[in-house]
C-alpha positions as CSV (number, residue, x, y, z in Angstrom):
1,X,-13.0,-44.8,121.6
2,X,-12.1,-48.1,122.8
3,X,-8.7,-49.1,123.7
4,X,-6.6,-51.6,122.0
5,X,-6.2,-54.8,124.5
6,X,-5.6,-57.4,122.6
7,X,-4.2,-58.7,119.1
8,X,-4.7,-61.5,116.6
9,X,-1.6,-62.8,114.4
10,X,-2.6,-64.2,110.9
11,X,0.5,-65.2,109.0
12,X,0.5,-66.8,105.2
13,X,2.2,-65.9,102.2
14,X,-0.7,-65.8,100.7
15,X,-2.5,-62.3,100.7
16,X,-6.2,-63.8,99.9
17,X,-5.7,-66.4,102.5
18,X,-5.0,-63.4,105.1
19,X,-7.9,-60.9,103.6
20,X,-10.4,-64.3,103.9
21,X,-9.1,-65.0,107.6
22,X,-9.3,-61.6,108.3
23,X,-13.4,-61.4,106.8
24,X,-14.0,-64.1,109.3
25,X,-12.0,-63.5,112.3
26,X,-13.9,-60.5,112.2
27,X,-17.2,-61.9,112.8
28,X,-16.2,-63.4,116.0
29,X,-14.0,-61.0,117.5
30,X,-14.5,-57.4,119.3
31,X,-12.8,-55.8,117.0
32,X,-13.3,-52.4,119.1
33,X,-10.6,-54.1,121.5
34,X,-9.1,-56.1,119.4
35,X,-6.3,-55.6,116.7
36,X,-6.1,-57.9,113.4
37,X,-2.7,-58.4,112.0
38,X,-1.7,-59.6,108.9
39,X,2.1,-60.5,107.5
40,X,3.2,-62.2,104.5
41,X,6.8,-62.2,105.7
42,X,7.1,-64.0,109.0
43,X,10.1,-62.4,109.9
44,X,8.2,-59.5,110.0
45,X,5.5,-60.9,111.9
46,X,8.1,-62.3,114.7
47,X,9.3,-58.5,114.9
48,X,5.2,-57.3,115.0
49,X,4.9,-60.0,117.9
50,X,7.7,-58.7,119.9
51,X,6.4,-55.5,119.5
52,X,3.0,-56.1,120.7
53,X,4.1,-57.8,123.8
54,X,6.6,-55.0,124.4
55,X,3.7,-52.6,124.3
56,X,1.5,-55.1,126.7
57,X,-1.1,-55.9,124.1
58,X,-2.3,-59.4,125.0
59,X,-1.9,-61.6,121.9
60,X,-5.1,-63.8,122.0
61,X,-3.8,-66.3,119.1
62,X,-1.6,-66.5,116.2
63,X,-2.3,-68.8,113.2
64,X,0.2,-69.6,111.1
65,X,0.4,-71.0,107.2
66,X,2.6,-74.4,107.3
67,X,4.5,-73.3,103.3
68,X,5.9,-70.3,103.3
69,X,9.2,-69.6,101.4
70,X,10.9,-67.8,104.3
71,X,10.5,-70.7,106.7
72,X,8.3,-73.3,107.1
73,X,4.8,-72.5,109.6
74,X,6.9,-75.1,112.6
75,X,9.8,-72.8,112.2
76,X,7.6,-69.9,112.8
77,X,6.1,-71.9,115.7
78,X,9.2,-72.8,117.6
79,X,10.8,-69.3,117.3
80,X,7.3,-67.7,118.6
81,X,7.4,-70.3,121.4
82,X,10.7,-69.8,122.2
83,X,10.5,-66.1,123.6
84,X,7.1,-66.4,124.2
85,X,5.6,-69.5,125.3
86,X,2.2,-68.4,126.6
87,X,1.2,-67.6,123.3
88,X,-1.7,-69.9,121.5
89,X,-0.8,-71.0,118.0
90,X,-3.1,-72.5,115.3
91,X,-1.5,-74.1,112.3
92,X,-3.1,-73.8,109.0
93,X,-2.3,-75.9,105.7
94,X,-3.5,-77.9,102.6
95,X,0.1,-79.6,102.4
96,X,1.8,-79.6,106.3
97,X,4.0,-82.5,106.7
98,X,2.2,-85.1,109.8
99,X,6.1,-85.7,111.2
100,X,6.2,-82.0,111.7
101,X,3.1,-81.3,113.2
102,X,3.6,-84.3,115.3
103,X,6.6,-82.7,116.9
104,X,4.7,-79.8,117.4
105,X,2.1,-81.6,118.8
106,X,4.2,-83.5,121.1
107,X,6.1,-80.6,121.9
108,X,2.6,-79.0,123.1
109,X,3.5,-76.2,120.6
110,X,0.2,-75.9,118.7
111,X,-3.0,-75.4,119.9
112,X,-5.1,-76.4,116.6
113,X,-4.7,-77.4,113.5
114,X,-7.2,-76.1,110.4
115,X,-6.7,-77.9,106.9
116,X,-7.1,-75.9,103.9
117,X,-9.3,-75.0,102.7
118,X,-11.5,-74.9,105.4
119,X,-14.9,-74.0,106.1
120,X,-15.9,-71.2,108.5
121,X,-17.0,-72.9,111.3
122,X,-14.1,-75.3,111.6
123,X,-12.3,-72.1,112.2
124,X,-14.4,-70.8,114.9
125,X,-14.6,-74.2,116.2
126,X,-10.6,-74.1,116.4
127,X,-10.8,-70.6,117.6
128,X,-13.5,-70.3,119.8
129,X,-12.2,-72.4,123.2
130,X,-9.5,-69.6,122.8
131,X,-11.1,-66.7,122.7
132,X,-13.3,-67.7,125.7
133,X,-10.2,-68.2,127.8
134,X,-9.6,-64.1,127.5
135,X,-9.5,-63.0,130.8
């Protein structure tokens, strides 16, 4: 059996949204090495991140829903970037606000930003200059 080296983050309120990224992600990604995660609460994706860094799992990406009712998908951002600023973060939405992702962008907080809904390829376009930076 392979070992687990590396993770994806997907985090949306929304569980079809997560089972759909999931479906795709998994066509580009060795999932023998690589862990999918999935979180409808971001809190307790921020604790799952933690965790996986604690236990030296390399987090390849994490993408991120902008509405949530916990806190909003730049909220998540900041707080991920905050303790862990190496990470790559993709931002995906049908209703984000431009002054927020501007101050992400500015910030040189997010890597990519997918609108929903989106078709597959715009998400392995998004995805792909990522996943071939994996050393």
């Amino acid at each position: 059996m392979d070992e687990i080296k590396y993770a994806v983050v997907c985090v949306d309120d929304d569980p079809f949204i997560l089972q759909m990224l999931g479906f795709q992600l998994g066509k580009i990604l060795d999932q023998k090495c690589t862990l999918l995660e999935y979180f409808t609460d971001p809190f307790e994706a921020l604790l799952n991140i933690d965790q996986l860094v604690a236990d030296k799992i390399d987090i390849i990406f994490i993408i991120v829903d902008y509405q949530m009712p916990q806190m909003t998908g730049a909220q998540l951002i900041r707080s991920i970037k905050e303790k862990h600023p190496e990470l790559k973060c993709v931002m995906l939405s049908g209703q984000a606000n431009p002054v927020s992702l501007d101050g992400l962008v500015k910030d040189n907080l997010l890597d990519s930003f997918i609108s929903k809904p989106w078709d597959e390829e715009v998400l392995f376009n998004a995805v792909r200059p990522i996943i071939e930076n994996i050393p």
